[in-house]
N, C-alpha and C positions, 0 to 999 in steps of 0.2 A: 504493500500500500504506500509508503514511504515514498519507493522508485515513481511509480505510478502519480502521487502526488506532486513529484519535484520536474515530472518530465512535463505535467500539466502546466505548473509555474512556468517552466522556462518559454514555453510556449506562450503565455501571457505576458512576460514581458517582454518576448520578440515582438508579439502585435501589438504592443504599446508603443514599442519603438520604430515600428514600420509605420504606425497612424499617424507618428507625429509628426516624421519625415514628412507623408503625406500631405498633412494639413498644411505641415508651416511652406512647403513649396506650392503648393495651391492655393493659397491665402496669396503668398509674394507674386505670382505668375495672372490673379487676375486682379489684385487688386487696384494696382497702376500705380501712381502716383500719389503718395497719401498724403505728401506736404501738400502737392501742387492743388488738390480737390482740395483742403482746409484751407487754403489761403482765397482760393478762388481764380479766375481767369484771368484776371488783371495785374498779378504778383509777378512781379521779376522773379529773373532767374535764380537772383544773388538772395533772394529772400526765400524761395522755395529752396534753395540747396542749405543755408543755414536752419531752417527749420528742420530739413531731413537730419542732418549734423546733430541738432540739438536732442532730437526724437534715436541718437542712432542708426538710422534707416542707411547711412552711407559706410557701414560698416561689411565685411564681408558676410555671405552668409551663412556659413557654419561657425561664424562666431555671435550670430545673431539668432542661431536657432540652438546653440549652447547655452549662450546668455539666458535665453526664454527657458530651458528646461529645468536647467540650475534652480532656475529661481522659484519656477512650480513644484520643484521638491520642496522649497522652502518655504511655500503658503504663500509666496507672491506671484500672483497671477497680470502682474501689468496695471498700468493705466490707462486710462481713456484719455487719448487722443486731445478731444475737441472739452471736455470736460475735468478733467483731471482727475475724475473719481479712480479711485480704485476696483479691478475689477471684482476682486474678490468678496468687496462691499456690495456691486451690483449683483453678483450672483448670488450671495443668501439675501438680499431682499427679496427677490425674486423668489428664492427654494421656496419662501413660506408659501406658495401658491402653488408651486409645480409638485413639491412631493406630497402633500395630502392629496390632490389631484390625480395622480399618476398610482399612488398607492391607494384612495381608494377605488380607482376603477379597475386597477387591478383585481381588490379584495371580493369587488362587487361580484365582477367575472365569473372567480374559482367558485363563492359561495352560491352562484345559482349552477354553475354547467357542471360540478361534478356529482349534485344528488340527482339534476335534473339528464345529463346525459347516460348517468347508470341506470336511471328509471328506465330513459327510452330503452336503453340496452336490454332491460330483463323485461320489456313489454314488446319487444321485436314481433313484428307480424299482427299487432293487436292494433286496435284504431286508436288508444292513447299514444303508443309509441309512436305512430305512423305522423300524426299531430306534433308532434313534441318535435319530427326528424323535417318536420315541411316547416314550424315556426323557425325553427335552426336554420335552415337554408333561407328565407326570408330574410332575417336578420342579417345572414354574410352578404347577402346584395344590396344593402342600405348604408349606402356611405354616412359617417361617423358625423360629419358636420349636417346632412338631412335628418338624422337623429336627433340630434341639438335642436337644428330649427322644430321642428312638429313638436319637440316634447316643449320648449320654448310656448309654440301656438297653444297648447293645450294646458301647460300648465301655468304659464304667466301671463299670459292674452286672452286666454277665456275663462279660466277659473282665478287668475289670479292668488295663488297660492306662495308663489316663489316669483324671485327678482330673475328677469330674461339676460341682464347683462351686468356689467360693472363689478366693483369690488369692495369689501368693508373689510380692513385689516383687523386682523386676531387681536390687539392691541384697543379697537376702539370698539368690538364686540362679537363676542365669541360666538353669538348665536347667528349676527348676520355675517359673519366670515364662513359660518360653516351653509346658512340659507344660500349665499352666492357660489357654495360648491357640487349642490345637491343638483341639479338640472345637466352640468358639465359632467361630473362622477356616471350618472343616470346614462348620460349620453357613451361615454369610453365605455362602463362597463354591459352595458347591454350588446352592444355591438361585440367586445371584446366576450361575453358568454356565450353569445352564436355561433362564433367561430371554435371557441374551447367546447360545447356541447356535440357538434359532429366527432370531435377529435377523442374524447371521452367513452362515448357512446361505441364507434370503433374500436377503442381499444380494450373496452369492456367486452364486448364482443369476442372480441381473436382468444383472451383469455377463456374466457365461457365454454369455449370449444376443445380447447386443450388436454391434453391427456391426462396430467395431473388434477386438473379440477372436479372431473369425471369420476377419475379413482376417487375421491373426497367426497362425491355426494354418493358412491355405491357402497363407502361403507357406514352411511348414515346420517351426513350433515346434510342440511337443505340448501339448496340454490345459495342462498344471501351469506350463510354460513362460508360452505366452500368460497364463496367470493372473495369476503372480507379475510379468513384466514389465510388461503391456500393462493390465491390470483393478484389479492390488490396490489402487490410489492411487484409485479410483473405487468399489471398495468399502468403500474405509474412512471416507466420509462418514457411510454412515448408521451405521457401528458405532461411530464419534464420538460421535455423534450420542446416541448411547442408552446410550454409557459414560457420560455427562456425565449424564443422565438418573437414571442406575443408583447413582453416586455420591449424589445427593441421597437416594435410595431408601434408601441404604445407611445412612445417619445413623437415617433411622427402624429398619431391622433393628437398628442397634447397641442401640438404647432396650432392645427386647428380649431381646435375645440379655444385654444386661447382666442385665437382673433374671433370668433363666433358671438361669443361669451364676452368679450372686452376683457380677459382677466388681464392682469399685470404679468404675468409668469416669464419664466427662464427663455421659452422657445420665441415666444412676440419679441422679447428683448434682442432676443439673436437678430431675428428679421429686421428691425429697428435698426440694427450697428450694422447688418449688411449691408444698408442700403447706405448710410453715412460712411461707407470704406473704413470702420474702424477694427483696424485688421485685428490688433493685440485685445481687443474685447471678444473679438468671435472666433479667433483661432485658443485662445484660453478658455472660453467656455465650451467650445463644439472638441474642446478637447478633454475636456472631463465629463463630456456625454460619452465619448468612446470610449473612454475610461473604463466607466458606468456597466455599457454594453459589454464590453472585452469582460469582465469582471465577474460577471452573468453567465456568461458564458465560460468561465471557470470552475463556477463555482454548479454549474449542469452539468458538467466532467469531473468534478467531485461527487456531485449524486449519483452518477452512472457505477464509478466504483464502489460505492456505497450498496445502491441498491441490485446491482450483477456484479457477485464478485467475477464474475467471467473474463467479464471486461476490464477489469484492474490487472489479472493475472495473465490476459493477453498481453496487455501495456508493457 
C-alpha cells in the first residue's frame, strides 16, 4: 500500500507541475501586453516599458514562472495589477460563496441518487423503476443554468418564497446568506443527481448479477441484505469513480450558476480578471482550481486501493 501510495503522489505532483507550466505559458502567450492595456492607447512606449519593469513583466520567463511558484508555496499568490489587492485576499472573499455552493450541491446530488438510483436498481423492469430511469435521463438533458432559470420562475416569481439573485454575506445574516444559496444549491444538485442516479443505478445493477451476490442470497440473506453486505464495496468503485469526475464538472456548473444567480463567487471573479488581462489574478486562482481537481483525483486512487485491494497490488 505504501508503494502504491507514493507512486500515486508522485504522479500528483508531476500534474501539478505540468498545469502550471501550462497555465503560466498560456496566460503569457495570450495575454498581450498587460502594461500596454493598463495604461491605455495613448501611453508611450517609455511609460509602458517602465511599468512592465516595475510589475517585472520584462524579466525572463523561467524566472518569472519560478518567482510565481516560490511564492505560492508561500501563501503568496500575487497582486492585482490594476488594484493592488492581494490575490489571496480576493480568493477567500470569494470561497465564502463558492464552497458552500459547490459543496452543497455536491451533498444534494449523492443524498438523492444513491437511495434513489438503488431503488431504481432493485425495481428494474417495474413501472417505479422504469419512472425513476426516464426522470434521470430528463434531468441529464436540462442544462444547469435552465435549471436555475425555471426553479428561479417558480420559486421567486410566482410563489415568491426565495431571493432569484444577488447576495447577503454570512457576516450581515446567516439566514439570508444561506436563503441566496438554496435556489443555486437546488439548481447544481438536481442536475448533478441525474447524472449520479443512471451511474448508480448501473452499477447496482452489474453487482446484483454477480456470482458472489447470488451465493449470499442462496444461503439465506434477502436481496437488500446480500447488497448492503456482500456488493456495496464493489459498487462503489464506479460511483467513485464518476463522483471524482462530477466534482471537476461541478466547478464548471459553478461558472454558471454564479453569473445566473448574480453571486459574488471565485468562478465570476475569474471571468471578471479575464476580461481586465489581469494575468497574476487568474493564473493564481485557475491555478488552485487544478490544484483542487489534481487533488480529487488523488485522493479517487487512494479509494481505489482502498476499496480493491487488486488494484493496489497491481500498482
Amino acid at each position: 500500500m505504501v508503494i502504491y501510495v507514493l507512486r500515486k503522489l508522485a504522479f500528483f505532483i508531476g500534474a501539478v507541475f505540468v498545469a502550471s507550466v501550462a497555465i503560466f505559458l498560456l496566460l503569457r502567450a495570450a495575454g498581450g501586453n498587460v502594461a500596454a492595456i493598463v495604461l491605455g492607447k495613448d501611453a508611450t512606449a517609455e511609460a509602458i516599458n517602465a511599468l512592465a519593469h516595475s510589475w517585472g513583466l520584462d524579466r525572463p520567463l523561467p524566472i518569472q514562472y519560478f518567482d510565481w511558484i516560490f511564492k505560492m508555496f508561500t501563501g503568496d499568490l500575487g497582486q492585482s495589477f490594476r488594484t493592488k489587492e492581494a490575490v489571496a485576499s480576493l480568493v477567500t472573499d470569494r470561497l465564502s460563496v463558492s464552497i458552500p455552493l459547490a459543496l452543497s450541491g455536491l451533498l444534494l446530488g449523492l443524498v438523492i441518487a444513491i437511495p434513489v438510483g438503488t431503488y431504481a436498481a432493485r425495481n428494474v423492469g417495474k413501472p417505479s423503476g422504469a419512472v425513476l430511469a426516464l426522470l434521470s435521463q430528463i434531468g441529464v438533458a436540462v442544462p444547469v443554468f435552465w435549471a436555475g432559470i425555471l426553479l428561479s420562475v417558480l420559486f421567486g416569481v410566482r410563489l415568491g418564497w426565495l431571493p432569484t439573485g444577488g447576495w447577503i454575506d454570512w457576516s450581515q445574516s446567516w439566514v439570508g446568506a444561506i436563503r441566496s444559496l438554496v435556489l443555486p444549491v437546488l439548481s447544481l444538485g438536481l442536475i448533478m443527481a441525474a447524472v449520479l442516479i443512471r451511474y448508480v443505478r448501473s452499477a447496482v445493477l452489474d453487482v446484483m448479477n454477480q456470482d458472489y451476490v447470488r451465493t449470499a442470497r442462496a444461503v439465506g440473506m434477502t436481496r437488500t441484505q446480500a447488497l448492503l453486505q456482500v456488493g456495496l464495496r464493489n459498487a462503489a468503485l464506479p460511483i467513485v469513480t464518476i463522483v471524482g469526475l462530477q466534482i471537476a464538472e461541478l466547478i464548471g456548473g459553478t461558472v454558471i450558476i454564479e453569473m445566473v444567480f448574480s453571486l459574488p463567487g471565485l468562478s465570476r471573479m475569474i471571468l471578471a480578471n479575464v476580461a481586465a488581462r489581469e494575468v497574476i489574478v487568474v493564473q493564481s486562482t485557475v491555478m488552485l482550481i487544478i490544484v483542487f481537481v489534481i487533488f480529487v483525483n488523488f485522493v479517487v486512487d487512494l479509494l481505489y486501493g482502498i476499496l480493491d485491494p487488486r488494484i493496489r497490488n497491481a500498482a
